[in-house]
Backbone of each chain as ProteinMPNN parsed JSONL, in Angstrom:
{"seq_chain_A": "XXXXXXXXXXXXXXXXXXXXXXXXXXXXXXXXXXXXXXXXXXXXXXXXXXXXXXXXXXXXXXXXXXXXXXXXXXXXXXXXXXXXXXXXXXXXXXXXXXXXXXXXXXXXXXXXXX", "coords_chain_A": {"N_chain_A": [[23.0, 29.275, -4.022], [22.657, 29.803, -1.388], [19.891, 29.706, -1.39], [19.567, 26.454, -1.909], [21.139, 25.816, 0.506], [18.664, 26.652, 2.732], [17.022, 25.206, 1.445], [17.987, 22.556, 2.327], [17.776, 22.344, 4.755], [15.44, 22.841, 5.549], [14.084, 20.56, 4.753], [15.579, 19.055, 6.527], [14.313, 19.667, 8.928], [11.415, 18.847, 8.508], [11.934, 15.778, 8.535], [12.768, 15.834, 11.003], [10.226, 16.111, 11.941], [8.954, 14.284, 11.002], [10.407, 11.834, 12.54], [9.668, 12.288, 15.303], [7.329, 12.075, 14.949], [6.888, 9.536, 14.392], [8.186, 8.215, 16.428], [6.597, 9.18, 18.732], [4.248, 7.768, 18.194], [5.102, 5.064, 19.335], [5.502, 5.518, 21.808], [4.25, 7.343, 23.112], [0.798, 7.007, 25.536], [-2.137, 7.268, 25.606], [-4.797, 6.545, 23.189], [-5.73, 9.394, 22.619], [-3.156, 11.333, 22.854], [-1.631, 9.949, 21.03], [-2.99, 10.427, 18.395], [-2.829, 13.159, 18.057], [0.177, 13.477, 18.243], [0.39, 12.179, 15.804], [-1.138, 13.383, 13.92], [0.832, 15.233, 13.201], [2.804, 14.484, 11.199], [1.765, 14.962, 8.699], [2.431, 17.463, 8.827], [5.482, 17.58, 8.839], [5.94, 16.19, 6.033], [4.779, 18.265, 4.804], [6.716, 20.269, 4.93], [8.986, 19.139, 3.89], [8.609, 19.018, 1.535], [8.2, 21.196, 0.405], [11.066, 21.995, 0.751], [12.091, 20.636, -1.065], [10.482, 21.906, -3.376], [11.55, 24.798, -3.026], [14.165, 23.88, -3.604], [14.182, 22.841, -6.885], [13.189, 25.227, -8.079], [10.823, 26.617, -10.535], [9.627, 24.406, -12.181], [7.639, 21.877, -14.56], [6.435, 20.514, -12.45], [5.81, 22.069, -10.464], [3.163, 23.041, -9.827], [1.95, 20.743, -9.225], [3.119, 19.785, -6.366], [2.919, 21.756, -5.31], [0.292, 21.343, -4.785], [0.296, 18.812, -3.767], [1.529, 19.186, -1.037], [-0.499, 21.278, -0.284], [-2.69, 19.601, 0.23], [-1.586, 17.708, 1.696], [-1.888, 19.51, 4.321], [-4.313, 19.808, 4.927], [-5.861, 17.504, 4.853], [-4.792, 16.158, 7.403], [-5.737, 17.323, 9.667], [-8.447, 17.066, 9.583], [-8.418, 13.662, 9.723], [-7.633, 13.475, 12.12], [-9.302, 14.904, 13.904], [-11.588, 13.489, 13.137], [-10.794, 10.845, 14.178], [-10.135, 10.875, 17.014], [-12.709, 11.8, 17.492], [-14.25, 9.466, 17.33], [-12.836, 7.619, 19.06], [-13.329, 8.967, 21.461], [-16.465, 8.924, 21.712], [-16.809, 6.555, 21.916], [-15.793, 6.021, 24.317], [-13.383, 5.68, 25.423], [-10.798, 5.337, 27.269], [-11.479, 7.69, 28.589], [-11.097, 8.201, 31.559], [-9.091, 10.039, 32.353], [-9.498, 12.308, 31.111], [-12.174, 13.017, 32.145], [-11.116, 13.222, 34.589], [-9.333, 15.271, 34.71], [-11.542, 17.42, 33.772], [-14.024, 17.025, 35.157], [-13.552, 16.643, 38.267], [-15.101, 14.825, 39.97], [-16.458, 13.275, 38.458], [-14.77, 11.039, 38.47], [-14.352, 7.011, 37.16], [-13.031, 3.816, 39.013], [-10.479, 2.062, 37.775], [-8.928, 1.283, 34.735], [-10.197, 0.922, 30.831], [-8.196, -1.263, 30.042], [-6.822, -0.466, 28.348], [-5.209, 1.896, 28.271]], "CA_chain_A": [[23.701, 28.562, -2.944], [22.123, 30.324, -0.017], [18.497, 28.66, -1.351], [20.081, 25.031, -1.219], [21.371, 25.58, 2.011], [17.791, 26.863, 3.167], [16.012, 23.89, 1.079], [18.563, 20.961, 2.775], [17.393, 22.956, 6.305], [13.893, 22.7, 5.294], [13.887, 19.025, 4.504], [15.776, 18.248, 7.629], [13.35, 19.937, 10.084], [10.741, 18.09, 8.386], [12.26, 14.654, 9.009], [12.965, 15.454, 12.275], [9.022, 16.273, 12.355], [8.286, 12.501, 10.663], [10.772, 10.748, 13.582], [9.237, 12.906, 16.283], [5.801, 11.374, 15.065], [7.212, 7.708, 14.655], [8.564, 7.885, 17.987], [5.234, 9.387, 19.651], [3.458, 6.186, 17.733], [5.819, 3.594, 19.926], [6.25, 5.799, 23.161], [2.985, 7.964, 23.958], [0.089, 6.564, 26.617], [-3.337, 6.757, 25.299], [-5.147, 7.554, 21.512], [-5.323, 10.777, 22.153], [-1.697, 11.76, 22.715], [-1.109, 9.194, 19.833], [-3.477, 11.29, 17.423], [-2.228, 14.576, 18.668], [1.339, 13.185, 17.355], [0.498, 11.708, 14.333], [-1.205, 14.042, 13.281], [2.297, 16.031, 12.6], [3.389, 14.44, 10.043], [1.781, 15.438, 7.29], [3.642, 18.459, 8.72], [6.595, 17.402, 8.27], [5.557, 15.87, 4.638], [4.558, 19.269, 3.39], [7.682, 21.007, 5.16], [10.016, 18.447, 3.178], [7.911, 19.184, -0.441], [8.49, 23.126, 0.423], [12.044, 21.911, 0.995], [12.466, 20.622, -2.551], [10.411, 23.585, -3.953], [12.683, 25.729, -2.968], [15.552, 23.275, -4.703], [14.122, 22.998, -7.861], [12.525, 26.504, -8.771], [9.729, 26.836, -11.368], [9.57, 23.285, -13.284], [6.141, 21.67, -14.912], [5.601, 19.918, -11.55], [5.669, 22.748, -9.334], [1.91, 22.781, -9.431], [1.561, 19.342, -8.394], [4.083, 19.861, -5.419], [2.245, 22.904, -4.161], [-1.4, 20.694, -4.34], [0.413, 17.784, -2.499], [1.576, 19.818, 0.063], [-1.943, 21.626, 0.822], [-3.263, 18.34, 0.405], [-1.623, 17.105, 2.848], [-2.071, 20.15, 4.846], [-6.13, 19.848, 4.487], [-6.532, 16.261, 5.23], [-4.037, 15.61, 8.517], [-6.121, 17.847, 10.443], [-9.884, 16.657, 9.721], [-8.478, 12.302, 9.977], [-7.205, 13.793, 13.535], [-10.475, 14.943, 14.157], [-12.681, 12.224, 12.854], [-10.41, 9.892, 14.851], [-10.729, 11.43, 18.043], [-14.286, 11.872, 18.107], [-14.539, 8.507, 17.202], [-12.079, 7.631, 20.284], [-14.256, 9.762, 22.272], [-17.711, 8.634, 21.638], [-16.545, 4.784, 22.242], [-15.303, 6.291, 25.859], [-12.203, 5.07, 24.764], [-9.395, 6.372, 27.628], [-11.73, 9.134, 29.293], [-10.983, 8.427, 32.587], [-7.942, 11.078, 32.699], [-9.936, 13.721, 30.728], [-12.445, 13.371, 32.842], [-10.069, 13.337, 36.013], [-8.943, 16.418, 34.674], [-12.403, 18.314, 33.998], [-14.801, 17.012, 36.365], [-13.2, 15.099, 38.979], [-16.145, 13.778, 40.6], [-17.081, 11.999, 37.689], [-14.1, 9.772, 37.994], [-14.011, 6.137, 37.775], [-11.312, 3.084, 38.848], [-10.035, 1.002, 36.898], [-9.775, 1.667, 33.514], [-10.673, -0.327, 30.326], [-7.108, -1.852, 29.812], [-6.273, 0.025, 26.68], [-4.642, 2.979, 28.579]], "C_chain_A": [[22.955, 28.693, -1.618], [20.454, 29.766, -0.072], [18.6, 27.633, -1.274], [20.274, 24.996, -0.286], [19.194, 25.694, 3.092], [16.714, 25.226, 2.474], [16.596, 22.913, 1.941], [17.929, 21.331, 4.288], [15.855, 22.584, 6.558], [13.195, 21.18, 5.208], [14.859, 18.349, 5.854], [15.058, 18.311, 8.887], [12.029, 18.811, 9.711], [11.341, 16.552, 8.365], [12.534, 14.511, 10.284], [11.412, 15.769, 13.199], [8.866, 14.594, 12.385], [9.097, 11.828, 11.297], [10.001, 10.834, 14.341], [7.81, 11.638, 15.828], [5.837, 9.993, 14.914], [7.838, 7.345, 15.771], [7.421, 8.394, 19.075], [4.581, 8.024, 19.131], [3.886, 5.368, 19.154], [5.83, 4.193, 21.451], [4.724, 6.46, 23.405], [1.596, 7.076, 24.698], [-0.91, 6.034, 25.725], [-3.536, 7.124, 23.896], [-5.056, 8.796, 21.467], [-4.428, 11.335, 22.155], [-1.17, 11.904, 20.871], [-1.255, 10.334, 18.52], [-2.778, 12.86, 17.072], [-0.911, 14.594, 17.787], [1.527, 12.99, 15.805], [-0.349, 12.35, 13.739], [-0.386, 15.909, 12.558], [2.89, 15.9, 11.756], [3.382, 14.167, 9.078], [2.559, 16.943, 7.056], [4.68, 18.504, 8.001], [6.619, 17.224, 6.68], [5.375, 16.872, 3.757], [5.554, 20.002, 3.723], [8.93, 20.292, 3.913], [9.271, 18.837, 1.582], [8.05, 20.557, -0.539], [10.031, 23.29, -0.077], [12.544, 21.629, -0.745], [11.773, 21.256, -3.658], [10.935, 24.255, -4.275], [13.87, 24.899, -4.024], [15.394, 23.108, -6.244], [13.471, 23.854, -8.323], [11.727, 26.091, -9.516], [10.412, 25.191, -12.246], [7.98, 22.934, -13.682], [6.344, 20.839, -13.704], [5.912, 20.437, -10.182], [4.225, 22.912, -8.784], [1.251, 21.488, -8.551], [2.332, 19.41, -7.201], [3.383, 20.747, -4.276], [0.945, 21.922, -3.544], [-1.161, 19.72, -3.574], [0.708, 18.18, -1.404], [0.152, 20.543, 0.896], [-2.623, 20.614, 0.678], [-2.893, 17.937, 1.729], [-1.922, 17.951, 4.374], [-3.137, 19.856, 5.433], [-6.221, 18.626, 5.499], [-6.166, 16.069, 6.964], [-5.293, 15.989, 9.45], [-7.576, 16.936, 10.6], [-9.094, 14.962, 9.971], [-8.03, 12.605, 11.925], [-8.576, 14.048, 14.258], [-11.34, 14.075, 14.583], [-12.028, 11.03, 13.854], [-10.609, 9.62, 16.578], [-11.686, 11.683, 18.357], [-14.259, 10.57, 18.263], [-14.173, 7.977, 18.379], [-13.44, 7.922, 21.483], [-15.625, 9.344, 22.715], [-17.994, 7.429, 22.184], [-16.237, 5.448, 24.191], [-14.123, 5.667, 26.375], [-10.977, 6.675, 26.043], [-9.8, 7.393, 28.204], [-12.006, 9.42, 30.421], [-9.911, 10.164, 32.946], [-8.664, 12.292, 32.638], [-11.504, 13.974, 31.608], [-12.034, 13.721, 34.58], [-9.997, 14.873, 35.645], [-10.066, 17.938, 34.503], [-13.449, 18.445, 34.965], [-14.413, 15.618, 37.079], [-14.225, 14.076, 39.929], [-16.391, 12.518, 40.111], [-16.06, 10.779, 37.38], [-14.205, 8.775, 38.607], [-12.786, 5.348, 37.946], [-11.548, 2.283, 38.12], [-10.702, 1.303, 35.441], [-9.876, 0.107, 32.425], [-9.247, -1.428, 29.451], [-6.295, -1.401, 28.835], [-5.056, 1.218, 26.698], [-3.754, 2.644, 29.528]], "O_chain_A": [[22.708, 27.73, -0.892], [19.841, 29.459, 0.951], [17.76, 27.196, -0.487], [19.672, 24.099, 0.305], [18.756, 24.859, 3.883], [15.94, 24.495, 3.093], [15.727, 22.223, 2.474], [17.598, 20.349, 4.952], [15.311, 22.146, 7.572], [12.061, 20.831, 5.537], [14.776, 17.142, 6.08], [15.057, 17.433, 9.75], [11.688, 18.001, 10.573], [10.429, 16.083, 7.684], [12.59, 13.406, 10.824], [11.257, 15.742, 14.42], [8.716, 13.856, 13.359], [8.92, 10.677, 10.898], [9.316, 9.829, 14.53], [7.537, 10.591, 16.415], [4.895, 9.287, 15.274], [8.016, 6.161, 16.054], [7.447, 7.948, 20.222], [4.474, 7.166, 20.007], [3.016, 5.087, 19.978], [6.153, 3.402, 22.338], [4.026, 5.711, 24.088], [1.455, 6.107, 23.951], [-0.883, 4.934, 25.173], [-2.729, 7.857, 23.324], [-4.476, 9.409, 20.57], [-4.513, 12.234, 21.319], [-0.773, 12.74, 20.059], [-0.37, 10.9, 17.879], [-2.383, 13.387, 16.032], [-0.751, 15.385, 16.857], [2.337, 13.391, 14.969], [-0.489, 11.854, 12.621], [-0.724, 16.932, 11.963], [3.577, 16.803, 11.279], [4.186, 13.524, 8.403], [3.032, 17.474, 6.051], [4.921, 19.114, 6.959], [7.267, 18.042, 6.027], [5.568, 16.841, 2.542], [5.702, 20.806, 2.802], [9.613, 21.024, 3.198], [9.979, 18.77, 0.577], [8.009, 21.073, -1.656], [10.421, 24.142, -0.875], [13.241, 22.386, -1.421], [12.269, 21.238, -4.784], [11.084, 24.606, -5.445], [14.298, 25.388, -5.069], [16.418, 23.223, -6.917], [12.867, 23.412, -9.3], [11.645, 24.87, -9.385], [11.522, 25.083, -12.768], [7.099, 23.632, -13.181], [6.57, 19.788, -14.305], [6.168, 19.812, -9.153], [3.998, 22.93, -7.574], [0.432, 21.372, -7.64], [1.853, 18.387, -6.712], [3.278, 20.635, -3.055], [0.643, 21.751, -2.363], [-1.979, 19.438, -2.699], [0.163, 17.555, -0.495], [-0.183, 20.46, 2.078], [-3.658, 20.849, 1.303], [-3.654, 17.832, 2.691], [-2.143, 17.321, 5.408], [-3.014, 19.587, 6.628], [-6.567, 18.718, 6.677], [-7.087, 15.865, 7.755], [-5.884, 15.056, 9.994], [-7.781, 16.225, 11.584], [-9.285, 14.958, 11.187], [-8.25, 11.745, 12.778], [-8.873, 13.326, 15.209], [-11.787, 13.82, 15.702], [-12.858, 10.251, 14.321], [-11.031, 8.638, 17.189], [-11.863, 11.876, 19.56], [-14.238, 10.251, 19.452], [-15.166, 7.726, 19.063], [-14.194, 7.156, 22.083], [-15.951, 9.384, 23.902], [-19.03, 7.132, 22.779], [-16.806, 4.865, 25.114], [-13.933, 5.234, 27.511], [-10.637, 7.851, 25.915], [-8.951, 8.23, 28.51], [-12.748, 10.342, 30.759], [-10.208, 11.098, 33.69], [-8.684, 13.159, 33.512], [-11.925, 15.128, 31.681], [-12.651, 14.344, 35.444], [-10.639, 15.664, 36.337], [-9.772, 19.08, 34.857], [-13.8, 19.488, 35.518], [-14.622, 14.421, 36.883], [-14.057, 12.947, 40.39], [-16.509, 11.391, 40.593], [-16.203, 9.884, 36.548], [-14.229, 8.715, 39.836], [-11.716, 5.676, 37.433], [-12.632, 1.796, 37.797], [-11.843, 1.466, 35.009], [-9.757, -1.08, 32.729], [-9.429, -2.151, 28.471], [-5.208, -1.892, 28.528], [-4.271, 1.506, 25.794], [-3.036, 3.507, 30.034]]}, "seq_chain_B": "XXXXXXXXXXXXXXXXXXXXXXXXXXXXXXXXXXXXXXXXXXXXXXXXXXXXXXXXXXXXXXXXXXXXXXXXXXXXXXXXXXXXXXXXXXXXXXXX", "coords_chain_B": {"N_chain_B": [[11.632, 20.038, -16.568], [15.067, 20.494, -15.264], [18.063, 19.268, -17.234], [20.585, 17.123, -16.141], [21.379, 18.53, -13.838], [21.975, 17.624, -11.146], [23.951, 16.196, -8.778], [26.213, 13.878, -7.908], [26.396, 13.793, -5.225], [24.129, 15.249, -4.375], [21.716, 12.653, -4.823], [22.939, 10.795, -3.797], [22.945, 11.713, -1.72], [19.835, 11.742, -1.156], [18.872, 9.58, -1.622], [19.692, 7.879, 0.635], [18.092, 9.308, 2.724], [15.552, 8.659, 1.796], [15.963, 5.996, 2.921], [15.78, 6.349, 5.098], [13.616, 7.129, 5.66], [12.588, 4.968, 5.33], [13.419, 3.354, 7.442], [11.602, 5.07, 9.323], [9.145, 4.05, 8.649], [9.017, 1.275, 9.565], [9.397, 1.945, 12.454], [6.987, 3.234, 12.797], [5.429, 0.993, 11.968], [5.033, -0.626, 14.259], [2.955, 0.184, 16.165], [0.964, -0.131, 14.183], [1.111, -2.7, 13.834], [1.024, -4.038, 16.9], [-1.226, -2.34, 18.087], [-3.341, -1.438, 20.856], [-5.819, -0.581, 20.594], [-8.311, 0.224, 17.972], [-8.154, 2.451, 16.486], [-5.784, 3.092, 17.039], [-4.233, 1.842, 15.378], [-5.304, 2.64, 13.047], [-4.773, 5.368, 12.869], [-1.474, 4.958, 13.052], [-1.496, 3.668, 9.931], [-2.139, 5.678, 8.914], [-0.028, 7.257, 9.071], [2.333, 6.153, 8.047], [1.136, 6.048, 5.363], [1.48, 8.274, 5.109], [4.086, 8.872, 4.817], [5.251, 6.665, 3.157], [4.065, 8.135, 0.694], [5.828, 10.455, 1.033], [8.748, 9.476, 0.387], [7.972, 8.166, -2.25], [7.563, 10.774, -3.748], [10.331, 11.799, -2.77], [11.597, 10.026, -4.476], [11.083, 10.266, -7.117], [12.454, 13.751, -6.79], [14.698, 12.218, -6.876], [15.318, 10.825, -9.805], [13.937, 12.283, -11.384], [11.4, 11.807, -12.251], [8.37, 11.987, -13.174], [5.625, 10.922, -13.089], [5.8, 10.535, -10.633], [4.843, 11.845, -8.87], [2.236, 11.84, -9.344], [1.294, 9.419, -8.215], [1.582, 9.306, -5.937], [0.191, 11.676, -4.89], [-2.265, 10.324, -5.404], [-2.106, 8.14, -3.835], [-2.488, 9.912, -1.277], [-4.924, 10.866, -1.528], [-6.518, 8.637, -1.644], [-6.004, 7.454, 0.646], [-6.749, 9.281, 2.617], [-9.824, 8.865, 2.316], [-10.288, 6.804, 2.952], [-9.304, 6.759, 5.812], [-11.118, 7.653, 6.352], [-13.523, 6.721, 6.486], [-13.567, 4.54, 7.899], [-13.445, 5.39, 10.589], [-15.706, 6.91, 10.503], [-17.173, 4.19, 10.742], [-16.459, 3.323, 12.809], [-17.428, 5.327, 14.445], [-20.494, 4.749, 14.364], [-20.56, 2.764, 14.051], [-22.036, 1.325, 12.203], [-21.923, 1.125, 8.012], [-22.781, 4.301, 6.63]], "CA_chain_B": [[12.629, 19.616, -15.583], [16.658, 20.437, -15.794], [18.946, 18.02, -16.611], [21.966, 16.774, -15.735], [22.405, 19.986, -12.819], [21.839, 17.06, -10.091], [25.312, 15.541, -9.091], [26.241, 12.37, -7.141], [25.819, 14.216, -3.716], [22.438, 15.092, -4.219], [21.447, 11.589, -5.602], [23.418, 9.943, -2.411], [21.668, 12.304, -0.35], [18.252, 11.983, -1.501], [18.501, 7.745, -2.009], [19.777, 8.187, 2.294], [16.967, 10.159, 2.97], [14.674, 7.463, 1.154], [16.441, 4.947, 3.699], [15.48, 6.945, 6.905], [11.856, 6.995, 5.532], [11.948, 3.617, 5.342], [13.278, 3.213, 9.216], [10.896, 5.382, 10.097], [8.149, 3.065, 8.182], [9.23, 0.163, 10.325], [9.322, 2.235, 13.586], [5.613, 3.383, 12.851], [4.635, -0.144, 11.88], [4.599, -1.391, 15.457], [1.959, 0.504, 16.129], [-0.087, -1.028, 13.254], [0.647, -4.595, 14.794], [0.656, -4.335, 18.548], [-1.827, -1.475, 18.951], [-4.066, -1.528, 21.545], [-7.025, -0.219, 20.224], [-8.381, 0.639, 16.148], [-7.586, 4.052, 16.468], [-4.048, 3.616, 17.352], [-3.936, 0.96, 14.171], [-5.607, 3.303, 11.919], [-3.486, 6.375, 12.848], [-0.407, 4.095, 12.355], [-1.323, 3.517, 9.041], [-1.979, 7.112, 8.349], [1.376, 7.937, 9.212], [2.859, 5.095, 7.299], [0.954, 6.466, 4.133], [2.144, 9.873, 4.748], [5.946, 8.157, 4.957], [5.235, 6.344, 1.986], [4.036, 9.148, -0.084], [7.258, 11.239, 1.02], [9.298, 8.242, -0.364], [7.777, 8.67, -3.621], [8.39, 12.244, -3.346], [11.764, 12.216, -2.656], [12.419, 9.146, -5.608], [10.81, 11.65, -8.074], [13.059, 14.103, -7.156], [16.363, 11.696, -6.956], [15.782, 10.369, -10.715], [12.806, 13.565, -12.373], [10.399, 11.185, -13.09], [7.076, 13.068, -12.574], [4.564, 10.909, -13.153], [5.172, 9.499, -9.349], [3.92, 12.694, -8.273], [0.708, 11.773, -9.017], [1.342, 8.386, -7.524], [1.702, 9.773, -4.754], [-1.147, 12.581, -4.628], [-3.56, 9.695, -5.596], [-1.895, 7.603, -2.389], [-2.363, 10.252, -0.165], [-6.345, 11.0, -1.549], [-6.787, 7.062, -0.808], [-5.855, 7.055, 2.583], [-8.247, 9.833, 3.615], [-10.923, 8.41, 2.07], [-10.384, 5.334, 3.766], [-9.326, 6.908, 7.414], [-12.232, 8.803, 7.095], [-14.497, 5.956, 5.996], [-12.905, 3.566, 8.666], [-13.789, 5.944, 11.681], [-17.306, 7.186, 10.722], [-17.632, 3.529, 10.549], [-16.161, 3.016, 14.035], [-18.12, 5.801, 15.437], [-21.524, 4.702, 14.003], [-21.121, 1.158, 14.097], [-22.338, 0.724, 10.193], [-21.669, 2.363, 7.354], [-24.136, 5.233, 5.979]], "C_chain_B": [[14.453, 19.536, -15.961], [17.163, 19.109, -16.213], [20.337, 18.11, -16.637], [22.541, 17.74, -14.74], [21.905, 18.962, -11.458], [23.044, 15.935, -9.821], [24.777, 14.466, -8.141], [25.658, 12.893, -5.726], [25.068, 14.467, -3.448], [21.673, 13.496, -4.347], [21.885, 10.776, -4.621], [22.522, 10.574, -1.537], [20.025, 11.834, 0.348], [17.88, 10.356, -1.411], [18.975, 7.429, -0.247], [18.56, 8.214, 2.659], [15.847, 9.063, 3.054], [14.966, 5.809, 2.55], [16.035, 5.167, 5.076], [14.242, 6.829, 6.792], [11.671, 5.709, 5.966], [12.25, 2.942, 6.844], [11.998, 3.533, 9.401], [9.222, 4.494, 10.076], [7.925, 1.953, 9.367], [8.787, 0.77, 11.952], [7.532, 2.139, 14.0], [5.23, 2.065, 12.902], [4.412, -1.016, 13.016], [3.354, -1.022, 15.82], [0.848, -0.006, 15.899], [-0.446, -2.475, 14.105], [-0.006, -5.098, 16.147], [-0.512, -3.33, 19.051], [-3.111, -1.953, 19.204], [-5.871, -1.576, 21.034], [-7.177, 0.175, 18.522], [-7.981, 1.776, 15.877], [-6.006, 4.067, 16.286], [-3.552, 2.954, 15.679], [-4.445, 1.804, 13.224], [-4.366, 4.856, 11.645], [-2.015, 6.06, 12.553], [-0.302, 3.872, 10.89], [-1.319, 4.553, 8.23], [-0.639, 7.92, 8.721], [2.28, 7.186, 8.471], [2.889, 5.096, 5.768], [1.681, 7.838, 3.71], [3.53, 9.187, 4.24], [5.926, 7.975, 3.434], [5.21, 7.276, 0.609], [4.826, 10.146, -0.292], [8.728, 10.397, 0.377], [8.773, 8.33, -1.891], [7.871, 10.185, -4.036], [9.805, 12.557, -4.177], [12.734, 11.343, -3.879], [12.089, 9.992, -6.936], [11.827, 12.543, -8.363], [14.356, 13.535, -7.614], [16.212, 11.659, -9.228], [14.251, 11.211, -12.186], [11.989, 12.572, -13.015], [8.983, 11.804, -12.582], [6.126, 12.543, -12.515], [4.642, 10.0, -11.473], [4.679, 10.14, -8.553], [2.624, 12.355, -7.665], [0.167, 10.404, -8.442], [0.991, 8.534, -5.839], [0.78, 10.715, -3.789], [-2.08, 11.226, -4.521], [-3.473, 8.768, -4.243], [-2.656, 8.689, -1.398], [-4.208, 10.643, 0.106], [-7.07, 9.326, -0.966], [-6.678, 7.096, 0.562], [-6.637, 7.953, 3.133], [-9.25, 9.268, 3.388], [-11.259, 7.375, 2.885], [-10.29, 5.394, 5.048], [-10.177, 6.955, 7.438], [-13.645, 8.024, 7.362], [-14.623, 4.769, 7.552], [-13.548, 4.285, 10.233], [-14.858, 6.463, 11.59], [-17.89, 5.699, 10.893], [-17.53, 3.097, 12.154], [-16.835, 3.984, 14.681], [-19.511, 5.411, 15.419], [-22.075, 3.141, 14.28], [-22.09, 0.457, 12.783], [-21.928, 1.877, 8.97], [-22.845, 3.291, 6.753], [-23.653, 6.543, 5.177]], "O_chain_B": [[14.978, 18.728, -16.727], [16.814, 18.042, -15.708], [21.059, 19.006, -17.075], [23.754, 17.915, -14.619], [21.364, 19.646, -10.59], [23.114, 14.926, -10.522], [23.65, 14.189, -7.731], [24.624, 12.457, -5.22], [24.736, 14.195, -2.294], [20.76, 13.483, -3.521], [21.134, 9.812, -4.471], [21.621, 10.12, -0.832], [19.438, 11.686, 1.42], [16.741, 9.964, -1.16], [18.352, 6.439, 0.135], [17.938, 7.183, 2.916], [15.338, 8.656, 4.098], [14.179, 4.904, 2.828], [15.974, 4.337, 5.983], [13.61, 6.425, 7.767], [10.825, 5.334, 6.778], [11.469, 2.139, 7.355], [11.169, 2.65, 9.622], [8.426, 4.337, 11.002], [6.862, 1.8, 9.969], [7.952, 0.15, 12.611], [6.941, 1.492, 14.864], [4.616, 1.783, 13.931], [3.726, -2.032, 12.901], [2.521, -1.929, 15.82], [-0.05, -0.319, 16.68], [-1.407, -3.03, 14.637], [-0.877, -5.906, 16.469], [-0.827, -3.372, 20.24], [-3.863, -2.57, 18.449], [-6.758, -2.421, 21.159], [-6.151, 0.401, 17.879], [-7.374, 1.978, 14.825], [-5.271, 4.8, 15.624], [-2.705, 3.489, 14.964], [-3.777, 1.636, 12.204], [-3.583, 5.194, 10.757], [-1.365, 6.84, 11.857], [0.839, 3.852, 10.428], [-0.76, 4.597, 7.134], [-0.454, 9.13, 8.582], [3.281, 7.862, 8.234], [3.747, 4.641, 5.012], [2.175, 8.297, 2.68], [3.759, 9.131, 3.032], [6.383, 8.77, 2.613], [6.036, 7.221, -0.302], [4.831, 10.785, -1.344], [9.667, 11.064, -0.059], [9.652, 8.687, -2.676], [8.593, 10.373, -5.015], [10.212, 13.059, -5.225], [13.891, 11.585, -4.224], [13.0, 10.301, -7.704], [12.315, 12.6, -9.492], [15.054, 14.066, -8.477], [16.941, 12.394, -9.895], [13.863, 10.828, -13.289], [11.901, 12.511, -14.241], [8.805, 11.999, -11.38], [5.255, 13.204, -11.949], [3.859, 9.111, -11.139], [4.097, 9.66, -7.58], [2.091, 12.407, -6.557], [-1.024, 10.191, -8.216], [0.333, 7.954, -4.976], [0.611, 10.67, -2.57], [-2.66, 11.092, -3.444], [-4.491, 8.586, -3.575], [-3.515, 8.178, -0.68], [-4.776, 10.721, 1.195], [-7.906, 9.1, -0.09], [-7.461, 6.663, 1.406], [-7.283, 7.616, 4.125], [-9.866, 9.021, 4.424], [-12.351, 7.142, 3.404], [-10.856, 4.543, 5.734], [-10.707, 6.424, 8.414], [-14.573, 8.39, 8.083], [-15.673, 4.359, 8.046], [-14.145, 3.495, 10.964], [-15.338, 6.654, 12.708], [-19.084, 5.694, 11.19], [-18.502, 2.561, 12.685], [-17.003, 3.61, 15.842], [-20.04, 5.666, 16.501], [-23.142, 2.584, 14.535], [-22.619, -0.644, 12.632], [-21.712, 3.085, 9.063], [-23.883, 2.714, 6.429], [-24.483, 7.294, 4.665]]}, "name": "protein", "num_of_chains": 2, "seq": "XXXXXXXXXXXXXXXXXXXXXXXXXXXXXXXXXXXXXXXXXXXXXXXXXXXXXXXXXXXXXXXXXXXXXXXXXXXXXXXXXXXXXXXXXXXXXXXXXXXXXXXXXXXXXXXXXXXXXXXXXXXXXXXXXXXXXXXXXXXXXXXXXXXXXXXXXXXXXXXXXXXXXXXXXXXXXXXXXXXXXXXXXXXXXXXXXXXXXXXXXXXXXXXXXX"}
């Protein structure tokens, strides 16, 4: 009883990870925020597969449950990465971050995207 | 896999659940359409796959069919391949 209650807990934090990151999509500024966000919810995704772990104990597709979860663990991080450099390299939005490290180097007007 | 120890209230629960994914699908999918830049459209869709792949997930558990597991693993190996492919391609400007 007391592990159902902890699995339905487990699968509701993680959905309230995967809104959180479908409401940063529609509401945050520039890519990098965006990325920053969405790359949470594979969080959530492997918090909710923990969540029904826990609910169904040892079955033949507890193995596969665990590998989709560090799967998704693995990947979120490096497409967050790769996306953001990519972002980055284009000069995509780096008025702010450079506002914020070397303010000399800032210019006006940015390139409409931000 | 047990059977029959999954009542109606799990099975309502879990086919809910499946219904909020699929909001949240829609919410993300603006993103996809209106965004600004490729980045924002690619990350959109990588959140859209995740969704998706928790949707098969969660229909797995509602009705123990297992092989959507791997429906679902093999979704979620696709979509890196393809972010990952998609943004070395956007940082490089060809593919290599």
């Amino acid at each position: 009883m007391i592990i159902e209650v902890i699995s339905w807990i487990l699968i509701s934090f993680g959905t309230v990870l995967l809104f959180s990151a479908s409401l940063a999509l529609i509401r945050f500024a520039d890519p990098y925020m965006k990325i920053h966000a969405g790359s949470k919810a594979s969080f959530g995704g492997a918090v909710i597969l923990l969540g029904f772990l826990l609910m169904e104990g040892i079955t033949d597709v507890t193995g596969l449950i665990i590998l989709l979860s560090v799967f998704m663990l693995i990947t979120s991080p490096v497409l967050g990465h790769s996306l953001g450099r990519a972002a980055y390299l284009e000069e995509l939005c780096t008025d702010d971050i450079k506002k914020i490290s070397y303010p000399a180097e800032r210019e006006d007007g940015g390139d409409g995207v931000c | 896999m047990g059977k029959g120890h999954k009542g109606v209230v799990f099975m309502t629960s879990v086919a809910t659940l499946s219904l909020i994914f699929v909001l949240f699908i829609v919410i993300s999918s603006y993103r996809i359409v209106v965004g600004p830049s490729p980045y924002d459209r690619l990350l959109g869709l990588n959140v859209v796959s995740v969704l998706i792949s928790v949707i098969f997930i969660t229909f797995s558990m509602e009705t123990e069919m297992g092989f959507l597991l791997d429906i679902a693993l093999v979704f979620i190996v696709l979509n890196f391949v393809a972010t990952l492919g998609f943004a070395k391609y956007l940082e490089r400007g060809e593919f290599r």
